[in-house]
C-alpha positions as CSV (number, residue, x, y, z in Angstrom):
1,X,76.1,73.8,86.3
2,X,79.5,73.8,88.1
3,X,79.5,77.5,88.5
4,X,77.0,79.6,89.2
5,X,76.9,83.6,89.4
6,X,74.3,85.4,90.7
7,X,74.3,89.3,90.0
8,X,74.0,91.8,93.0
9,X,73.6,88.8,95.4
10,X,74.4,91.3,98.2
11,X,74.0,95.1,98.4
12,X,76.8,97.0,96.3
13,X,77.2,100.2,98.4
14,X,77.6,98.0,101.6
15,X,79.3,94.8,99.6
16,X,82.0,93.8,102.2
17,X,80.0,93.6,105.1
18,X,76.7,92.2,103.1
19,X,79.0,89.4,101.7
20,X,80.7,88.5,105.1
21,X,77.6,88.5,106.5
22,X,76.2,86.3,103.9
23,X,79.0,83.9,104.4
24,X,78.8,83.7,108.1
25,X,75.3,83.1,107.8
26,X,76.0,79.9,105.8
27,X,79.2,78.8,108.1
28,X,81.7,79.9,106.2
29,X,85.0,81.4,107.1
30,X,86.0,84.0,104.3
31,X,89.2,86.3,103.5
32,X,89.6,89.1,101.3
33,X,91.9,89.2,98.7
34,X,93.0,91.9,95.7
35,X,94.5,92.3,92.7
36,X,95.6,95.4,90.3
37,X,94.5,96.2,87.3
38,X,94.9,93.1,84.5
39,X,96.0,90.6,86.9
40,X,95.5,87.4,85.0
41,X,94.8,84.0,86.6
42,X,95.4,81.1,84.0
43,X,93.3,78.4,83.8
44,X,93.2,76.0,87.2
45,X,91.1,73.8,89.3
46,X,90.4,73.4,93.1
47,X,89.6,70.0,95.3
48,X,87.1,72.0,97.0
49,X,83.8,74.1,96.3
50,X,84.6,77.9,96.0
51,X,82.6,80.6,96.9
52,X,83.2,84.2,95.8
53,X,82.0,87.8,96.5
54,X,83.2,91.0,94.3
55,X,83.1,94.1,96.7
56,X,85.4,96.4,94.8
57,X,86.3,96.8,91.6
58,X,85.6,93.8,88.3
59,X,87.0,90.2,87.9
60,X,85.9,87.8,84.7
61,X,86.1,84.2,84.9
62,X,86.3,82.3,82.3
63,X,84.9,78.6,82.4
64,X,86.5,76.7,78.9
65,X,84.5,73.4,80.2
66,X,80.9,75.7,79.7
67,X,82.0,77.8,76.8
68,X,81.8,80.8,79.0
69,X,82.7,83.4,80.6
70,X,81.0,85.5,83.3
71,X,82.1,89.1,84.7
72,X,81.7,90.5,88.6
73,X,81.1,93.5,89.7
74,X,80.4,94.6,93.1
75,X,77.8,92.9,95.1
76,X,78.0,89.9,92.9
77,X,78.6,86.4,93.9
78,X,80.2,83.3,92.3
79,X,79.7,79.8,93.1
80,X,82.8,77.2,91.8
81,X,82.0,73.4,92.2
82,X,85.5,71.6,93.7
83,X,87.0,70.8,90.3
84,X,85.4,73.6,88.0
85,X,88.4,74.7,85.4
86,X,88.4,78.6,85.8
87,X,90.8,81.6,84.5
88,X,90.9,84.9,85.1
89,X,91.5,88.2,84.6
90,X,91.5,91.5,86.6
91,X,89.3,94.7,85.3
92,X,90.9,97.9,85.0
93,X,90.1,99.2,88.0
94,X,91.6,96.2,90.0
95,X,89.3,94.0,92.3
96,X,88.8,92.9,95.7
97,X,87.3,89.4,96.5
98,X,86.0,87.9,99.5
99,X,86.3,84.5,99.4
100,X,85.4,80.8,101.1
101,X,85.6,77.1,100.3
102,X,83.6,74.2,101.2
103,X,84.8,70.2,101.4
């Protein structure tokens, strides 16, 4: 599947430093990122492999190739295969990301 989300991949209450520690751990260089409330993102594509953490707050991205869509919360991770047509849109309470890419 080209994206992949696993719930509470790191430890909510300590999500920043779990996630960069996760990251570091697999050789990647991450920065953080946020957005307010209802932010939208429209539908793109990236020529790399994208790898995101939620540590504050609730993003969903919707995946129109896979008919789905799938929401983060803190502590949860999301895997993007380079290419992966995503959109998305900002929770109500805003969101902050960490993320990395590969390739």
């Amino acid at each position: 599947m080209p994206a992949t989300l696993t719930s509470a991949a790191v430890d909510a209450a300590v999500a920043p430093e779990a996630a960069a520690a996760t990251m570091r751990a697999e050789g990647l260089r991450s920065h953080t990122w946020q957005n307010g409330p209802g932010d939208v993102y429209p539908p793109h594509r990236h020529g790399y492999d994208k790898v995101l953490f939620c540590t504050r707050g609730s993003i969903r991205f919707d995946l129109p190739e896979e008919g789905r869509s799938v929401e983060l919360r803190p502590g949860d991770r999301l895997d993007l295969l380079a290419g992966t047509a995503h959109a998305a849109i900002v929770g109500p309470d805003g969101v902050v990301c960490l993320e990395a890419s590969r390739g």
